[in-house]
C-alpha positions in Angstrom: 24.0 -0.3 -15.0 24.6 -3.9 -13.2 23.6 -4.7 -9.5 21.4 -2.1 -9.0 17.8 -1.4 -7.4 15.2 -1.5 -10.0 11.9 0.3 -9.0 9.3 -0.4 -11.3 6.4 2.6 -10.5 7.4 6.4 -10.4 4.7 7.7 -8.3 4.9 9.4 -5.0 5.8 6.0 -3.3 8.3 4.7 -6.2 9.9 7.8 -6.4 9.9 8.0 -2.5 11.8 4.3 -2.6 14.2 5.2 -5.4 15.6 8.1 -2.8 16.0 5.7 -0.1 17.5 3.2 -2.1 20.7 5.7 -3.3 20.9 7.1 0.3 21.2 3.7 1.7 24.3 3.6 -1.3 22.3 2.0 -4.3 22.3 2.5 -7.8 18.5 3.0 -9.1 16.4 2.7 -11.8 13.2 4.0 -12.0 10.5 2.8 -14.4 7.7 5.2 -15.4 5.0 3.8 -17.7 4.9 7.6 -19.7 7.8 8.0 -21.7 7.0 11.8 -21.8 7.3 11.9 -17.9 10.3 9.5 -17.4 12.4 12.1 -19.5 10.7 14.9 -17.7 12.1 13.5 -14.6 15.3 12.5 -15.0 15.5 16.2 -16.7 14.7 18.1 -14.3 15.3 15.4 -11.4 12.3 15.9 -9.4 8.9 14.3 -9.9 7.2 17.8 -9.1 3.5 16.7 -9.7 4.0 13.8 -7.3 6.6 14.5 -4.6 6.8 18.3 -4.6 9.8 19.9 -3.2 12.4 17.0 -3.2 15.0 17.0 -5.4 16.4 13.3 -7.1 20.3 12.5 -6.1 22.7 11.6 -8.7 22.7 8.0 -9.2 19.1 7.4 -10.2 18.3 7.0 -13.4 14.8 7.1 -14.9 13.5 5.3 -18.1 10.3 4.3 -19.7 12.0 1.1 -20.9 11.1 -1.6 -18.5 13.1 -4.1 -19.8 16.1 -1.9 -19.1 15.4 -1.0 -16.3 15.5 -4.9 -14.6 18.4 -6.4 -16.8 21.0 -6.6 -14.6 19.2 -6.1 -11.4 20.1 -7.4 -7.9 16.4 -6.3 -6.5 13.4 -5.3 -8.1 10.7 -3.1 -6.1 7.4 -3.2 -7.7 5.1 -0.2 -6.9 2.6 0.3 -8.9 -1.1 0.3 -7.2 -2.3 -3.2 -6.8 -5.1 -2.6 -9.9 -2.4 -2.1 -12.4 -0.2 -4.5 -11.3 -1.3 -7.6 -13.3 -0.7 -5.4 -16.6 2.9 -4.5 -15.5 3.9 -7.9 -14.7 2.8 -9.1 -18.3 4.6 -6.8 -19.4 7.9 -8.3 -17.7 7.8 -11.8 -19.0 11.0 -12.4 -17.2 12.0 -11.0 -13.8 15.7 -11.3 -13.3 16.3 -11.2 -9.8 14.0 -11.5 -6.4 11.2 -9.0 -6.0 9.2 -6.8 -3.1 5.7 -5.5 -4.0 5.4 -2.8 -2.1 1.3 -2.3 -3.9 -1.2 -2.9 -1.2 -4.8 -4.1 -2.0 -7.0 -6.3 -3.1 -7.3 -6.7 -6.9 -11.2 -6.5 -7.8 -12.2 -9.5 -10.0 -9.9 -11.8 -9.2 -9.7 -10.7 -5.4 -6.2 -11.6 -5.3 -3.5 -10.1 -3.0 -0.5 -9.3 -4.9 1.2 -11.5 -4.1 -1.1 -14.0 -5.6 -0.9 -12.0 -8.8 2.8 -12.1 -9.0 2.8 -15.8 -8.3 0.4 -16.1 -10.8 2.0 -14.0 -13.7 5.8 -15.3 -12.5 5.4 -18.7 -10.7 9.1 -19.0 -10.1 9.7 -15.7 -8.8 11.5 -15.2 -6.0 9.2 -13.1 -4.1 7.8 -10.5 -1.2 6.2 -7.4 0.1 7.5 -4.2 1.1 5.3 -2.7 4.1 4.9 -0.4 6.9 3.7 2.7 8.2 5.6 4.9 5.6 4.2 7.9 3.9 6.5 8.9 0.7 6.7 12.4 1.2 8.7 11.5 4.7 10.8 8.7 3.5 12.1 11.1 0.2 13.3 13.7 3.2 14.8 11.0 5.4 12.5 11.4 8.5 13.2 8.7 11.1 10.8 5.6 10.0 10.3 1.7 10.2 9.2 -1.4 7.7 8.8 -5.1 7.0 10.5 -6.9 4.7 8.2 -10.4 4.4 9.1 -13.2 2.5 9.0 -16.9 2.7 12.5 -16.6 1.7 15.0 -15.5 4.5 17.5 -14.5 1.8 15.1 -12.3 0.2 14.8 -11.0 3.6 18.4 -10.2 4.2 18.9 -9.0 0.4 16.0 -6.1 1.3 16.9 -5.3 4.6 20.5 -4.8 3.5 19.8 -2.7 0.2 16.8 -0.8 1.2 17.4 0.2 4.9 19.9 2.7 6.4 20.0 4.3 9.7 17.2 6.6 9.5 14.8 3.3 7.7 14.9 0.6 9.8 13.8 -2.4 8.5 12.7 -5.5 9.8 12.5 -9.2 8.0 9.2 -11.2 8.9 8.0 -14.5 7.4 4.3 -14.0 7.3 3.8 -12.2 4.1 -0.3 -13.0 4.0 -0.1 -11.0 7.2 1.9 -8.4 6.2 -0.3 -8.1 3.0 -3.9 -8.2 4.8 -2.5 -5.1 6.6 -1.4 -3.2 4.4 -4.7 -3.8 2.2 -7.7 -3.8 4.7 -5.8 -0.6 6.8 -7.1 1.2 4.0 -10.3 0.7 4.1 -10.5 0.9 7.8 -8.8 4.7 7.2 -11.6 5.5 5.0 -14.2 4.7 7.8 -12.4 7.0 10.6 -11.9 9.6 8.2 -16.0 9.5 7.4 -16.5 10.0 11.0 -14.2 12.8 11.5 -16.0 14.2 8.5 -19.4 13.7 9.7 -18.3 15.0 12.9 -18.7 12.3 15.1 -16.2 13.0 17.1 -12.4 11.2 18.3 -14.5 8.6 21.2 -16.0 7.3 17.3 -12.7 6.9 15.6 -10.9 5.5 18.1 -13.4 2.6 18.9 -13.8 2.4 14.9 -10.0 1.9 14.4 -9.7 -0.2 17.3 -12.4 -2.7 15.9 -11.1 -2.5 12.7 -8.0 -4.0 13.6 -9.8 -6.8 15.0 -11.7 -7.3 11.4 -7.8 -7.6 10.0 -6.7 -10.2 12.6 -9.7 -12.4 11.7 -9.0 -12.3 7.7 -5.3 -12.5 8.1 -5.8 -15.7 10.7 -8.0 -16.9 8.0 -5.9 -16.4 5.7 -3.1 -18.2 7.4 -1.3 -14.8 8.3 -0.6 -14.0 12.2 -1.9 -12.5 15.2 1.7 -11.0 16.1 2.0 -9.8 12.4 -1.6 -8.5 12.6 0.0 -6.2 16.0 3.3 -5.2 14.5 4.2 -2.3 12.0 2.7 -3.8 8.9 -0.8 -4.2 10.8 -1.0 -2.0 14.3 1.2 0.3 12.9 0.1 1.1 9.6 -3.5 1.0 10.4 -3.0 4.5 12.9 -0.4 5.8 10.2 -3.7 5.5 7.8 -6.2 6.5 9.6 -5.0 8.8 11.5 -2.0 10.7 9.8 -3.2 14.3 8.2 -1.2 13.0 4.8 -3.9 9.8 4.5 -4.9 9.8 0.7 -7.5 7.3 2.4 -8.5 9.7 5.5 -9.0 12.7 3.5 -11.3 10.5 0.8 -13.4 9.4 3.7 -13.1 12.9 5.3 -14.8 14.8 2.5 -17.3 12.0 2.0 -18.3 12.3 6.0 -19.0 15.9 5.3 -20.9 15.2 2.3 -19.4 15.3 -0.8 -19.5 12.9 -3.7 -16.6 10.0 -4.7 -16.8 11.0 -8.4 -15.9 14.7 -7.1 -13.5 14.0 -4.4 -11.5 11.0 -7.1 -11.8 14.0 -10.0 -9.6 16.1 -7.9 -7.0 14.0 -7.0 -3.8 13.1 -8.9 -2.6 9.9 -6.7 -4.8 6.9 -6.0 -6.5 6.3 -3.6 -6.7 2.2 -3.0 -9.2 2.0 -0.3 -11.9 2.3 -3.1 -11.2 -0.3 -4.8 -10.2 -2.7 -2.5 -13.2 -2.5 0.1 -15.7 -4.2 -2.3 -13.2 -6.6 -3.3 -12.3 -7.1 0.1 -15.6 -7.8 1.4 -15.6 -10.3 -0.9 -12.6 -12.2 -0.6 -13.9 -12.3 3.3 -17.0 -13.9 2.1 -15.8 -16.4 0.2 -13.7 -17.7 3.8 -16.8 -17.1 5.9 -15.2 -14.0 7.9 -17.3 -11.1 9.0 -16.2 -7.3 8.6 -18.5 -5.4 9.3 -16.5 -1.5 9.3 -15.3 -3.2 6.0 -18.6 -3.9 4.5 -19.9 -0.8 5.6 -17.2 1.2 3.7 -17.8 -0.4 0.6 -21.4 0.4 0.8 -20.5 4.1 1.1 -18.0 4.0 -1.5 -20.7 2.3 -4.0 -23.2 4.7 -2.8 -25.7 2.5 -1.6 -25.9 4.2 2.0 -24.6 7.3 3.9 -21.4 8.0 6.1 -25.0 8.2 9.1 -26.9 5.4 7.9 -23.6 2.9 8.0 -22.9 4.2 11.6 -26.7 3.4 12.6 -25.8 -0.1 11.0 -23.1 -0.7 12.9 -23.9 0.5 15.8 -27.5 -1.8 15.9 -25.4 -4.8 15.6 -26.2 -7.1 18.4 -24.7 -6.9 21.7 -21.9 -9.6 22.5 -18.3 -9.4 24.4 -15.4 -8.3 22.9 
């Protein structure tokens, strides 16, 4: 297969992408890590434990050779969650053609975004991210929805937009990736925190202002960053911050849900099958914002919770004793 879409991650969200790819007229690859579950999906051409009740369309093809999977490539997608993503990239020594990371977080030890990573592992890649307020189990039934493509590169730009969106995916090219990426990696977190007041029974007046500060928390450690205000307010920042924190679907919402109402992380992370990245990326988060001098404060409190050093009421009290100043 030459000139096709290689999507390297066949979780909910890979497996979500691959979809769109072939109905926006693609040929696909999709790399799972488990050779036992690659075969199992192109088999029965569904990833059942994943993406329940949607069906694969001819035309993607599913392998556990990566190598395969990107020789010949006109775009690779990399979605794999932002913790694993160093691994996979080693594993690629050479990537063949431009690539979207469509991973959001912050990767703990290093604290880089992934971009960072990529250019790290592949420093001549031509790269960007993938991001938006998408849930997979809408984009693999083709429900009306909206993305950015970021790069640096405007060709990059136009080579995503025109392979990836059709008419019920519009996508957009921007040129602020760091933007892009601060959105989609701090939303999370941010989700958690309105979900733990929903759980804790706080009421809607508490989410609301929580959300609404927590996009102010992005816009000061995307500016700092170098990202941009307009980025921060568009549908890689405004847009997927209410997606997260406020959609019923939130991996992050739910997590943050059952920890407001009392239950433990190592309980609530036993029963799930996807990941959720907003536990992981808070504490690395926090820190990253440190090291610039930026203050998040819903942030900070959210990676207290999820390290167990206070409760879903103690980090409320905290925030709400912090002193009085104007908005």
């Amino acid at each position: 297969m030459k000139d096709h879409i290689a999507i390297i991650g066949a979780g909910a969200w890979g497996t979500a992408l691959a979809i769109q790819a072939r109905r926006a007229g693609q040929s696909v690859m999709l790399w799972a890590r488990d050779p036992t579950r690659a075969a199992l999906i192109q088999h029965s051409r569904a990833n059942e434990r994943l993406l329940p009740g949607v069906s694969l369309p001819d035309g993607i093809t599913v392998t556990a050779d990566a190598a395969r999977a990107v020789n010949g490539a006109a775009l690779i997608l990399l979605v794999v969650p932002a913790q694993a993503l160093r691994p996979v990239l080693h594993s690629l020594p050479i990537l063949p053609a431009p690539a979207l990371i469509c991973a959001k977080g912050v990767e703990a030890g290093s604290l880089m975004l992934p971009l960072e990573i990529l250019s790290a592992t592949h420093p001549d890649a031509i790269a960007g991210v993938l991001s938006g307020p998408n849930f997979a189990h809408e984009i693999a039934r083709g429900l009306p929805a909206a993305a950015v493509v970021a790069s640096h590169d405007a060709g990059l730009r136009a080579l995503g937009v025109a392979r990836l969106g059709s008419a019920e995916f519009r996508l957009y090219g921007g040129d602020d990736p760091v933007g892009a990426e601060i959105g989609g990696a701090a939303k999370n977190v941010i989700a958690i925190a309105a979900g733990a007041v929903m759980g804790a029974g706080l009421g809607e007046n508490a989410r609301a202002a929580l959300i609404t500060r927590g996009l102010a928390e992005i816009a000061r450690l995307a500016l700092a960053l170098g990202g941009r205000a307009d980025t921060v307010a568009g549908l890689s920042g405004l847009g997927d911050l209410l997606l997260t924190a406020t959609g019923a679907g939130s991996r992050n919402t739910s997590l943050g849900m059952a920890l407001g109402r009392g239950e433990s992380l190592a309980d609530i992370l036993a029963a799930r099958q996807g990941v959720t990245e907003g536990v992981m990326t808070a504490p690395a988060l926090i820190a990253r914002a440190a090291q610039l001098g930026v203050d998040l404060p819903i942030c900070a409190a959210v990676a207290d919770l999820v390290r167990g050093r206070v409760t879903v009421q103690e980090a409320v009290a905290r925030l709400l004793a912090r002193p009085q100043r104007d908005e």
